[in-house]
mmCIF file of the C-alpha atoms, coordinates in Angstrom:
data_MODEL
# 
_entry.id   MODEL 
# 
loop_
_atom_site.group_PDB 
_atom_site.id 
_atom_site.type_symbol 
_atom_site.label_atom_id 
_atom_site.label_alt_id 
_atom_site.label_comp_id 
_atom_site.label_asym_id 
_atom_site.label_entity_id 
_atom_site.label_seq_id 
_atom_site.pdbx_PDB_ins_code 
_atom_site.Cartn_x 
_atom_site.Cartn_y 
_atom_site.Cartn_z 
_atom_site.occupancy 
_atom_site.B_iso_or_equiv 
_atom_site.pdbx_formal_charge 
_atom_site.auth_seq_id 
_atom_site.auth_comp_id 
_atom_site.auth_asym_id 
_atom_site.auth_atom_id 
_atom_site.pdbx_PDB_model_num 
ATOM 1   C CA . UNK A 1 1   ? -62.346  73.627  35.933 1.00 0.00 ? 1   UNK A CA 1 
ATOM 2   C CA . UNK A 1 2   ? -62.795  76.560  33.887 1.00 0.00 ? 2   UNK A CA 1 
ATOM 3   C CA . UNK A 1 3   ? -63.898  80.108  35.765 1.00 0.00 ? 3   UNK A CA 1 
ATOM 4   C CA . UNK A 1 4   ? -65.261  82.635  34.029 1.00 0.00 ? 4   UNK A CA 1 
ATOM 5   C CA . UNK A 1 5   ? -65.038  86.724  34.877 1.00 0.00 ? 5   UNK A CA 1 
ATOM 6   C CA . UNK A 1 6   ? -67.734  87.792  36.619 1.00 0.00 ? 6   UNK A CA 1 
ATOM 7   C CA . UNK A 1 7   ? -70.221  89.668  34.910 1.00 0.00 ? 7   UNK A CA 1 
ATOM 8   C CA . UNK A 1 8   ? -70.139  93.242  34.411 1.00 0.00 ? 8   UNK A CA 1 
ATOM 9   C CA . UNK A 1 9   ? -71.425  95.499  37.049 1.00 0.00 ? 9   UNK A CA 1 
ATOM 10  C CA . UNK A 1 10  ? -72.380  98.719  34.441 1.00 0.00 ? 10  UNK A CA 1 
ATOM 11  C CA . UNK A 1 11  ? -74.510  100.837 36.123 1.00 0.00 ? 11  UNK A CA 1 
ATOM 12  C CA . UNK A 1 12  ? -76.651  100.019 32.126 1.00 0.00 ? 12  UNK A CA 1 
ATOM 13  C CA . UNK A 1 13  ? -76.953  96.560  33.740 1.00 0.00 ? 13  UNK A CA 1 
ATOM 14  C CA . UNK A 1 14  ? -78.816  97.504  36.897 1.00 0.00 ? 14  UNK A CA 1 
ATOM 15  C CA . UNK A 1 15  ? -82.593  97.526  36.309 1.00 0.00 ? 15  UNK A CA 1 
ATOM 16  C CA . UNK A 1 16  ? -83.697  100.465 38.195 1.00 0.00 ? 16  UNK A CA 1 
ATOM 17  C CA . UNK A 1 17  ? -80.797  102.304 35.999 1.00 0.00 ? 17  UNK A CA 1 
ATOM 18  C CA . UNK A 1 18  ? -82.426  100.923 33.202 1.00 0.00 ? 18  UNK A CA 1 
ATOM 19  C CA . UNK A 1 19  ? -85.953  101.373 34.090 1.00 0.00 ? 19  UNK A CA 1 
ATOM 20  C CA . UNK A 1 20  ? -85.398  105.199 35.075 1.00 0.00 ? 20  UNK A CA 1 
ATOM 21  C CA . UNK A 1 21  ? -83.197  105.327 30.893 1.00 0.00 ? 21  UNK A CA 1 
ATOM 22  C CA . UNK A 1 22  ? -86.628  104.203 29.672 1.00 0.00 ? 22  UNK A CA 1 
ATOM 23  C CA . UNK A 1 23  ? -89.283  105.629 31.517 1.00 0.00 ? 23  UNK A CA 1 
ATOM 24  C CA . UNK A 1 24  ? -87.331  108.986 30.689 1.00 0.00 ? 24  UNK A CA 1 
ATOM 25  C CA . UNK A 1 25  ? -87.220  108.070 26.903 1.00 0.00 ? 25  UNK A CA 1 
ATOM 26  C CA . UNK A 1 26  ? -91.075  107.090 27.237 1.00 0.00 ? 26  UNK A CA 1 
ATOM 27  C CA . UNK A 1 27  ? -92.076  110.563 28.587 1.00 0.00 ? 27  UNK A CA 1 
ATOM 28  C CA . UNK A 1 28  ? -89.925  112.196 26.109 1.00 0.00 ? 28  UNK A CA 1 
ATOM 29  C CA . UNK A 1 29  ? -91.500  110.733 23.250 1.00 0.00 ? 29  UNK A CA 1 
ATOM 30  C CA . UNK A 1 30  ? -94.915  110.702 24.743 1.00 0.00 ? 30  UNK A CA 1 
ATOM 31  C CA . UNK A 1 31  ? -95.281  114.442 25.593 1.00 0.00 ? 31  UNK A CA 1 
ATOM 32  C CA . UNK A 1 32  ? -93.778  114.857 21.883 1.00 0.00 ? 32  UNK A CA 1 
ATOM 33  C CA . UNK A 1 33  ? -96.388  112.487 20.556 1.00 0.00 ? 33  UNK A CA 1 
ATOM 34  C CA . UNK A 1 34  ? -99.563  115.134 22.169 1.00 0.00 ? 34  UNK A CA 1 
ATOM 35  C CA . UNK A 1 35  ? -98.160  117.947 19.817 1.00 0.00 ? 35  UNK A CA 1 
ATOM 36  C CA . UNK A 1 36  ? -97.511  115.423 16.799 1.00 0.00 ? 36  UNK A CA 1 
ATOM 37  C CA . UNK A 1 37  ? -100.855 113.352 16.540 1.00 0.00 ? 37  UNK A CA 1 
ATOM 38  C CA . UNK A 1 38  ? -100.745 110.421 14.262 1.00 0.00 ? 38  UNK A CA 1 
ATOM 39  C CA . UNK A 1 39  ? -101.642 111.227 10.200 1.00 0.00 ? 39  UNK A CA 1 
ATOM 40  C CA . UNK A 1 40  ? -103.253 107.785 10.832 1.00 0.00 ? 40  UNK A CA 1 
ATOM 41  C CA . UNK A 1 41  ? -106.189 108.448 12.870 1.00 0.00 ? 41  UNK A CA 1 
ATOM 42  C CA . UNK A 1 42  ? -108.751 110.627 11.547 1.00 0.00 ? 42  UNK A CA 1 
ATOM 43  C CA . UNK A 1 43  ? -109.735 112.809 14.700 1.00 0.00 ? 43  UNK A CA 1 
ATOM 44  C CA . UNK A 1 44  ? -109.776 116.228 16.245 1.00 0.00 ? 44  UNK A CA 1 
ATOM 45  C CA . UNK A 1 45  ? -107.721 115.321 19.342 1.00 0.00 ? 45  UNK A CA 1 
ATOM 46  C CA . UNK A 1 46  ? -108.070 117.179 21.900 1.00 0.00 ? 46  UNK A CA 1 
ATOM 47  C CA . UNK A 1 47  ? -104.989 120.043 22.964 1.00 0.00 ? 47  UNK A CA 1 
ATOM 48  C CA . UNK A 1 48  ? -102.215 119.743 24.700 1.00 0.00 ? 48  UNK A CA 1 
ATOM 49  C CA . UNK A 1 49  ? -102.159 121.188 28.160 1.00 0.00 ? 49  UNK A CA 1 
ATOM 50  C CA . UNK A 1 50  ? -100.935 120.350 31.692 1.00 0.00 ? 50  UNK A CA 1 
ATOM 51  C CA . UNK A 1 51  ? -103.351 117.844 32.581 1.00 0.00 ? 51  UNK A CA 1 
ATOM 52  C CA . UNK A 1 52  ? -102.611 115.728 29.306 1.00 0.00 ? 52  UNK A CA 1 
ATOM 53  C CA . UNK A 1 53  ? -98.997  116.162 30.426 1.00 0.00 ? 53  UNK A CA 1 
ATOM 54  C CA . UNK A 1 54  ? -99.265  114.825 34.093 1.00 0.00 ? 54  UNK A CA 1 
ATOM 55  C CA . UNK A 1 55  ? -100.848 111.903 32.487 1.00 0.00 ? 55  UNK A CA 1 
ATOM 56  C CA . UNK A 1 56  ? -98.366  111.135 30.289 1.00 0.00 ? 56  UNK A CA 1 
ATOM 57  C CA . UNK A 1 57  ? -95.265  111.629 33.213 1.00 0.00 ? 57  UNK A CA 1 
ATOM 58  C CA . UNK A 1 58  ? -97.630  109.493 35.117 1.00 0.00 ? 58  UNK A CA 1 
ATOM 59  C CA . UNK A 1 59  ? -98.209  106.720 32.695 1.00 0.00 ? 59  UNK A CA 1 
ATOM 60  C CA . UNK A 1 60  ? -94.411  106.823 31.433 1.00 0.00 ? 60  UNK A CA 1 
ATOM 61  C CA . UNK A 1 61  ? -93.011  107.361 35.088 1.00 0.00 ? 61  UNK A CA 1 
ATOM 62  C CA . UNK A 1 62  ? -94.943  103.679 36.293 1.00 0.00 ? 62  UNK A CA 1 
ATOM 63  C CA . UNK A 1 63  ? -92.461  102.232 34.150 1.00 0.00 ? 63  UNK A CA 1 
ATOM 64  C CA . UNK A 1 64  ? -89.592  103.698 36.701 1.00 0.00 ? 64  UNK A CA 1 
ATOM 65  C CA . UNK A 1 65  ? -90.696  101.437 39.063 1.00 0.00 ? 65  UNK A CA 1 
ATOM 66  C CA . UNK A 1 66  ? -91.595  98.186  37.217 1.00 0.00 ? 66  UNK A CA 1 
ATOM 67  C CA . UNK A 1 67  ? -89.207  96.045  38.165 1.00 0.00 ? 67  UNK A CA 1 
ATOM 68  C CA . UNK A 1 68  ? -89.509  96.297  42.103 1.00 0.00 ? 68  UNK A CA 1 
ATOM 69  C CA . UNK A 1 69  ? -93.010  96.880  41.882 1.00 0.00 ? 69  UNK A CA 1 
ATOM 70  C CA . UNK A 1 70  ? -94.670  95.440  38.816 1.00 0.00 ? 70  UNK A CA 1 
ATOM 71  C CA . UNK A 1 71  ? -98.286  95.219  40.059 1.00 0.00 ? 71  UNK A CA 1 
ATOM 72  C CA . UNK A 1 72  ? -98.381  98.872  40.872 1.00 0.00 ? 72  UNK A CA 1 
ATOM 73  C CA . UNK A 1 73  ? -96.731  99.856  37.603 1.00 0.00 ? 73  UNK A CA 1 
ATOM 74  C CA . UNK A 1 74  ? -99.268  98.138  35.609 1.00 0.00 ? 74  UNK A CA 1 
ATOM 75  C CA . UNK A 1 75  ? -102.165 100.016 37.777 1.00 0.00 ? 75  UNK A CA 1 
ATOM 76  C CA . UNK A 1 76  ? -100.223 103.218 37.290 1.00 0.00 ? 76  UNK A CA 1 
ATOM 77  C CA . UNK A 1 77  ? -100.197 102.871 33.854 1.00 0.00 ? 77  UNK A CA 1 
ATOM 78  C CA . UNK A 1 78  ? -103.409 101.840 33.107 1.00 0.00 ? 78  UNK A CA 1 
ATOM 79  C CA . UNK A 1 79  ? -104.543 104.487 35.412 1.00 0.00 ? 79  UNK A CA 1 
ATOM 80  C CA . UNK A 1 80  ? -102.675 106.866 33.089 1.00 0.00 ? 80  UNK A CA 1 
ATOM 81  C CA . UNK A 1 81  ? -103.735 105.698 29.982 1.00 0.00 ? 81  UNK A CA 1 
ATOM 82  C CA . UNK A 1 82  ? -107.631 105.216 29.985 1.00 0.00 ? 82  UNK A CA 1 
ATOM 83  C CA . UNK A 1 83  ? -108.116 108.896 31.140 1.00 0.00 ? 83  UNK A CA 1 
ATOM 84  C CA . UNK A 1 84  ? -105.337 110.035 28.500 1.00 0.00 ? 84  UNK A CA 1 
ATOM 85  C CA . UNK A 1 85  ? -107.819 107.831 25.776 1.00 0.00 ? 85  UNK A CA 1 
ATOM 86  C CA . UNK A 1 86  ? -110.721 109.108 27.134 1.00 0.00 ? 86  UNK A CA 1 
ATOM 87  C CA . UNK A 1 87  ? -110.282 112.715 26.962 1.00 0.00 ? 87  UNK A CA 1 
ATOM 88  C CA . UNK A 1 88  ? -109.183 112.378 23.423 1.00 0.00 ? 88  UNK A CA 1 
ATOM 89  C CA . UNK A 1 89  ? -105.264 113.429 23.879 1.00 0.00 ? 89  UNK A CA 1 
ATOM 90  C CA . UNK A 1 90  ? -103.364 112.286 21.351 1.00 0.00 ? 90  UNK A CA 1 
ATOM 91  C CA . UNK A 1 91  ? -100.873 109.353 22.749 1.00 0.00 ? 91  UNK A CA 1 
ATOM 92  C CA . UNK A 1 92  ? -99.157  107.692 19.898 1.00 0.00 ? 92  UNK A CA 1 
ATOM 93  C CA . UNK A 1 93  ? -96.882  105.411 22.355 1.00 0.00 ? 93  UNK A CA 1 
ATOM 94  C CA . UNK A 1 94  ? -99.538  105.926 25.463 1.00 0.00 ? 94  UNK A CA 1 
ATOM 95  C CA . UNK A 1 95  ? -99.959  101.990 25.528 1.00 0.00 ? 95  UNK A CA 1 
ATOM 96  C CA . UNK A 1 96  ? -96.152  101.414 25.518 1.00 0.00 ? 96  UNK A CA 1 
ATOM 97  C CA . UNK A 1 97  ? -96.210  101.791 29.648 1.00 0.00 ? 97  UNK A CA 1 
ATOM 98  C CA . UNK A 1 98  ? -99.141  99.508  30.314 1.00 0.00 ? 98  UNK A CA 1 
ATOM 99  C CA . UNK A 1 99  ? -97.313  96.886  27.559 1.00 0.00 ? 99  UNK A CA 1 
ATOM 100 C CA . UNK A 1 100 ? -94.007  97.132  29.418 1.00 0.00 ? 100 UNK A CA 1 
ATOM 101 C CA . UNK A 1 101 ? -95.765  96.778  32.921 1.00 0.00 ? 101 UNK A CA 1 
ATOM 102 C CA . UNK A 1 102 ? -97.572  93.823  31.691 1.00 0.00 ? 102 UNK A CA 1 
ATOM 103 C CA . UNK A 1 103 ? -94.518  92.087  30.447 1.00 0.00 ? 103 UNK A CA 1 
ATOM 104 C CA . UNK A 1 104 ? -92.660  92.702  34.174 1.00 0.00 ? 104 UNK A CA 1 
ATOM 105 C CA . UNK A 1 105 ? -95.557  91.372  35.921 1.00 0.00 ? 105 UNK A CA 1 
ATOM 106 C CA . UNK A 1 106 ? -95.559  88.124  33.843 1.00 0.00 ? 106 UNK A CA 1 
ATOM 107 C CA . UNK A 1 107 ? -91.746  87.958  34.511 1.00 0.00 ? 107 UNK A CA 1 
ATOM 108 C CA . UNK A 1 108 ? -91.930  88.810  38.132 1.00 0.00 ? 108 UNK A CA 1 
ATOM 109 C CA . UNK A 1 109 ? -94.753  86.984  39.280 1.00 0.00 ? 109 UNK A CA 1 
ATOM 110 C CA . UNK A 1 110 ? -96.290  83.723  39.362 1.00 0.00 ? 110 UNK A CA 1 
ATOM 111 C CA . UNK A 1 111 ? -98.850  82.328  36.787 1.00 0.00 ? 111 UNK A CA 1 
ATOM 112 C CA . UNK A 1 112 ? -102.056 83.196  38.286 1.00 0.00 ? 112 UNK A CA 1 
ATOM 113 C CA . UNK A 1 113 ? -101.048 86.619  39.584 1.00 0.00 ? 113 UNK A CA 1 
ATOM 114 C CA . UNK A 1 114 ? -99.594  87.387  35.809 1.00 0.00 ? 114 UNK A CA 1 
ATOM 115 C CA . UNK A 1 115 ? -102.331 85.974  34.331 1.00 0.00 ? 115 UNK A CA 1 
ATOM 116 C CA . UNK A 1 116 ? -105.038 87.624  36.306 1.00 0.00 ? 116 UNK A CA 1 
ATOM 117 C CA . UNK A 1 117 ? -103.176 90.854  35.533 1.00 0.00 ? 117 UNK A CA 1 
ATOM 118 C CA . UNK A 1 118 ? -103.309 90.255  31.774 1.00 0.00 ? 118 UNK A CA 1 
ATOM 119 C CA . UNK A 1 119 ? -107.104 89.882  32.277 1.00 0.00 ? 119 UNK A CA 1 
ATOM 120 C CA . UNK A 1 120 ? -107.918 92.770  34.063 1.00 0.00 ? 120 UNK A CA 1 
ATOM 121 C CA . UNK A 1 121 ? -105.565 94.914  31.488 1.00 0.00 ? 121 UNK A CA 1 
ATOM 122 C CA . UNK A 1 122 ? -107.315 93.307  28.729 1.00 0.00 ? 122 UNK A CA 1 
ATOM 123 C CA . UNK A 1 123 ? -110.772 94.408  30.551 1.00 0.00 ? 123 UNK A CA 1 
ATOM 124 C CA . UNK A 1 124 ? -109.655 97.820  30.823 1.00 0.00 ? 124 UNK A CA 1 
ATOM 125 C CA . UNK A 1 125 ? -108.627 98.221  27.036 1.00 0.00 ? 125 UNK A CA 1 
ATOM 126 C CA . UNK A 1 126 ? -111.982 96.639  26.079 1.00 0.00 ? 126 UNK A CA 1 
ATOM 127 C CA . UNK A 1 127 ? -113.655 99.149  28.200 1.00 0.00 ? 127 UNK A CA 1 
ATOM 128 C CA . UNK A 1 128 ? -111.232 102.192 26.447 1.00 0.00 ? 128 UNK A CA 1 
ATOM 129 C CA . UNK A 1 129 ? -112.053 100.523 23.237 1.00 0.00 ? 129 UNK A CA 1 
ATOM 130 C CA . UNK A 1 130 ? -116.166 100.916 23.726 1.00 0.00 ? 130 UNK A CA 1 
ATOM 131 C CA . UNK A 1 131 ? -116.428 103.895 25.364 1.00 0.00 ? 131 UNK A CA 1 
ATOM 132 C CA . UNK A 1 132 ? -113.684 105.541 23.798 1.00 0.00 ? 132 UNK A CA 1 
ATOM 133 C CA . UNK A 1 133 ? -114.151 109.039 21.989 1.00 0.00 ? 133 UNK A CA 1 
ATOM 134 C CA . UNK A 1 134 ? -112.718 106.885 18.599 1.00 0.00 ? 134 UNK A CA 1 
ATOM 135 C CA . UNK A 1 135 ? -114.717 104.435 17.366 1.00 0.00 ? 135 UNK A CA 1 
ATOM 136 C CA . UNK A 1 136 ? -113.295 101.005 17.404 1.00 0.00 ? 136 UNK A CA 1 
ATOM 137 C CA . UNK A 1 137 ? -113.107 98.418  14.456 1.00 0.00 ? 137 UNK A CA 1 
ATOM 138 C CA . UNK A 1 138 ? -112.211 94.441  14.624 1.00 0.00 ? 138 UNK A CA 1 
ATOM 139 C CA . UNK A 1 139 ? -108.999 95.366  13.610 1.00 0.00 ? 139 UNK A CA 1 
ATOM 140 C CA . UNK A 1 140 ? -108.382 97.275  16.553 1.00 0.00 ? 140 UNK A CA 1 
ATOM 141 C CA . UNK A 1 141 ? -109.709 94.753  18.669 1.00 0.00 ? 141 UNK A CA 1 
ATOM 142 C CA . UNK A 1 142 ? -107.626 92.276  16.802 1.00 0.00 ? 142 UNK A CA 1 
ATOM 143 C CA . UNK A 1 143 ? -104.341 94.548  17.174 1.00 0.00 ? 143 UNK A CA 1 
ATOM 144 C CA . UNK A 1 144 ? -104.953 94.950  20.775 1.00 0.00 ? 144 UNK A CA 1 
ATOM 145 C CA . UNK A 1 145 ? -105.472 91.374  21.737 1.00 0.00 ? 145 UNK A CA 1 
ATOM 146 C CA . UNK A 1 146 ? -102.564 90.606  19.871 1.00 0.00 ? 146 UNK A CA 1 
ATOM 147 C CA . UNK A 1 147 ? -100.177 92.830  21.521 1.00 0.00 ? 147 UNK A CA 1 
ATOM 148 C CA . UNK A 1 148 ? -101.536 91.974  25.025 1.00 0.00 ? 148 UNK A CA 1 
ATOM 149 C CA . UNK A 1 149 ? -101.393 88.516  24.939 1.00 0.00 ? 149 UNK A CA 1 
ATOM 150 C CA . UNK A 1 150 ? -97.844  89.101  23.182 1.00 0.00 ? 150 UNK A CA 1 
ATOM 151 C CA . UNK A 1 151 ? -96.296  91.272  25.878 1.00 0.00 ? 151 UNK A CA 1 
ATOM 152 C CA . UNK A 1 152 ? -97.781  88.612  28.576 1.00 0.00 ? 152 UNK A CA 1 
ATOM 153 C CA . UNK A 1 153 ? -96.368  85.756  26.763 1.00 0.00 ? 153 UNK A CA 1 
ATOM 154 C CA . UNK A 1 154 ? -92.609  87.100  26.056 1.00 0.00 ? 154 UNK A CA 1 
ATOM 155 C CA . UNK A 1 155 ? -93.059  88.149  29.391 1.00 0.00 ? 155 UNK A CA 1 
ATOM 156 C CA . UNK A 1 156 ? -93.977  84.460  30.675 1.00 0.00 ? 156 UNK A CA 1 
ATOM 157 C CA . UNK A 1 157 ? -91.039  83.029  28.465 1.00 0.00 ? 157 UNK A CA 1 
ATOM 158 C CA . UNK A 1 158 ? -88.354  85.173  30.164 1.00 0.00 ? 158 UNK A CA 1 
ATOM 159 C CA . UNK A 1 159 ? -89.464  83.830  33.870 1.00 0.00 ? 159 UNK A CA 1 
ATOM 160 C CA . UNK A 1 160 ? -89.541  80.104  32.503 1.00 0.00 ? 160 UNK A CA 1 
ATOM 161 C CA . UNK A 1 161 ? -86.438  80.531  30.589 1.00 0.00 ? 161 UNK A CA 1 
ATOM 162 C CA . UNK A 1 162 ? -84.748  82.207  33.874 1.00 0.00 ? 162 UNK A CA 1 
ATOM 163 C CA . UNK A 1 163 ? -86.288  79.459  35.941 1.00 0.00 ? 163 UNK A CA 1 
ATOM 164 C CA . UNK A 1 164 ? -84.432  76.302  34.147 1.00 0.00 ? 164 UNK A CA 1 
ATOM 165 C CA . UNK A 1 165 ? -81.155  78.372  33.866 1.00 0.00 ? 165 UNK A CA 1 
ATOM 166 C CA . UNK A 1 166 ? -81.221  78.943  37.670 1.00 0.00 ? 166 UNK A CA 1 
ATOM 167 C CA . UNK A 1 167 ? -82.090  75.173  37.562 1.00 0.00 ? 167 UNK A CA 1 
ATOM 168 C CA . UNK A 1 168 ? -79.404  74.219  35.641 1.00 0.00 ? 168 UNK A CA 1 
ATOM 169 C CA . UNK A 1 169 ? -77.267  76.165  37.709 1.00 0.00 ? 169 UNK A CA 1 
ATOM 170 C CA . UNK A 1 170 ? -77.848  74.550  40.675 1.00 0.00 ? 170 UNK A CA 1 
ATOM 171 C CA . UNK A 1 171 ? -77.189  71.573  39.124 1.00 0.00 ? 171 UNK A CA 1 
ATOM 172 C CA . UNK A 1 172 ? -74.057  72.367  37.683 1.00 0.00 ? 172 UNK A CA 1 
ATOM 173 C CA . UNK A 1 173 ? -72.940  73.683  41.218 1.00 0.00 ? 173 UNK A CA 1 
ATOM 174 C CA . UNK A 1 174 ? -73.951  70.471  42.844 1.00 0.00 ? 174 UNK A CA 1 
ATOM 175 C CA . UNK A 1 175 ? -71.697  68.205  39.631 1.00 0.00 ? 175 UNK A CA 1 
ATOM 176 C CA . UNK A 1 176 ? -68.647  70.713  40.795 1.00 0.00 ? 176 UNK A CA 1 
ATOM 177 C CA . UNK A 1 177 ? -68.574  70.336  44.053 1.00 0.00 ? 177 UNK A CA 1 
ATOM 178 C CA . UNK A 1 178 ? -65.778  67.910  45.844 1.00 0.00 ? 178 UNK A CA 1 
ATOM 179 C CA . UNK A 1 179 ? -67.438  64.958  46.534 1.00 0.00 ? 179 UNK A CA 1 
ATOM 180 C CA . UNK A 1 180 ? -67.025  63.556  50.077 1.00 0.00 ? 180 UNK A CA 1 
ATOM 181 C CA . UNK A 1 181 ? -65.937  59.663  50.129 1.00 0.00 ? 181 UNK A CA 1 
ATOM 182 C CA . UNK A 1 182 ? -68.651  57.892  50.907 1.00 0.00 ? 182 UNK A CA 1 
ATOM 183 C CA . UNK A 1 183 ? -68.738  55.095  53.243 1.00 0.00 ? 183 UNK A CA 1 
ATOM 184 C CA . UNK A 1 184 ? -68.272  55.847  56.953 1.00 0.00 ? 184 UNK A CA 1 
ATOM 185 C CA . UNK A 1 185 ? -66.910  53.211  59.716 1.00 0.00 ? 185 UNK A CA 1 
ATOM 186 C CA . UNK A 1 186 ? -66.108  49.494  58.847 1.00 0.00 ? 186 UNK A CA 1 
# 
C-alpha cells in the first residue's frame, strides 16, 4: 500500500487566511482604482471621499468572509457595489467582490440556492446597468452576462469536481480496507 505525506498545513492553505490575503489586496487596489479612473470610460466620476471609501472596504471586506458565509458575502457585495455605481465613483475592480462571492456561493451551496443567487445578482447588475449614471450598450450587457454566468459556472465545476473526488475517495477507502472472511457458522 503506498501512503502519502499528509498535505501541508501552510497557514496560505487555510481559506479564511486566504480570504483575509485577498480581500486586503481587493481594497488596496480598489481605493487606488477611485483616484485612478479608467482612460476607458468617458465620464466625470464623481471624487473620492470617505463615503466612496467605506464602500469600497465594504464591498472588498465581504470577500473576508466568503467562504464561511457565502450568501452574506454576495449581499455585502452587491450592497457595496450598486451604491458605489450609482453615485458615479470610479471602481475599476468594484465587481471583482460580487464575482468572487458568486463563485463561493456556487461552490458552497447546492444548485438551486447557487442558482437563485446568480439570478438575483444578475437582476441587480441589470438594474445598475439601466439606471446607472453611464449609459449602457449591448456590449456591456453582453460583457456582464458573460462574466456572471462564468464566475457561477467555474464556481459550479469546482463543487462537482470536489463532489466525485470525495466520491472516489470513499471508494478507494472502502477497496483498502481488510476484508472480513465471509461466511459465518457451518
Amino acid at each position: 500500500m503506498i501512503r502519502y505525506a499528509p498535505a501541508s498545513t501552510s497557514a496560505l492553505r487555510r481559506p479564511l487566511v486566504q480570504d483575509a490575503l485577498l480581500g486586503t489586496v481587493l481594497a488596496v487596489l480598489s481605493i487606488v482604482s477611485m483616484w485612478t479612473p479608467s482612460t476607458l470610460v468617458d465620464y466625470d466620476f464623481r471624487e473620492p471621499d470617505a463615503f466612496g471609501v467605506l464602500l469600497a472596504l465594504l464591498g472588498s471586506g465581504a470577500v473576508l468572509v466568503r467562504s464561511r458565509l457565502p450568501i452574506v458575502a454576495l449581499g455585502v457585495a452587491l450592497v457595496a457595489l450598486l451604491p458605489m455605481v450609482q453615485l458615479g465613483y470610479s471602481q475599476a475592480i468594484g465587481g471583482l467582490p460580487v464575482l468572487l462571492t458568486l463563485y463561493s456561493v456556487a461552490v458552497r451551496r447546492r444548485f438551486a440556492v447557487s442558482l437563485a443567487s446568480a439570478l438575483v445578482t444578475a437582476a441587480a447588475i441589470a438594474v445598475v446597468l439601466v439606471t446607472g449614471p453611464i449609459p449602457s450598450t449591448v456590449a456591456d450587457w453582453i460583457a456582464n452576462a458573460f462574466i456572471l454566468a462564468t464566475g457561477w459556472s467555474f464556481g459550479r465545476t469546482v463543487r462537482s469536481r470536489r463532489a466525485r473526488l470525495a466520491t472516489l475517495d470513499l471508494r478507494d477507502r472502502a477497496l483498502a480496507s481488510p476484508r472480513r472472511p465471509s461466511g459465518g457458522r457451518r
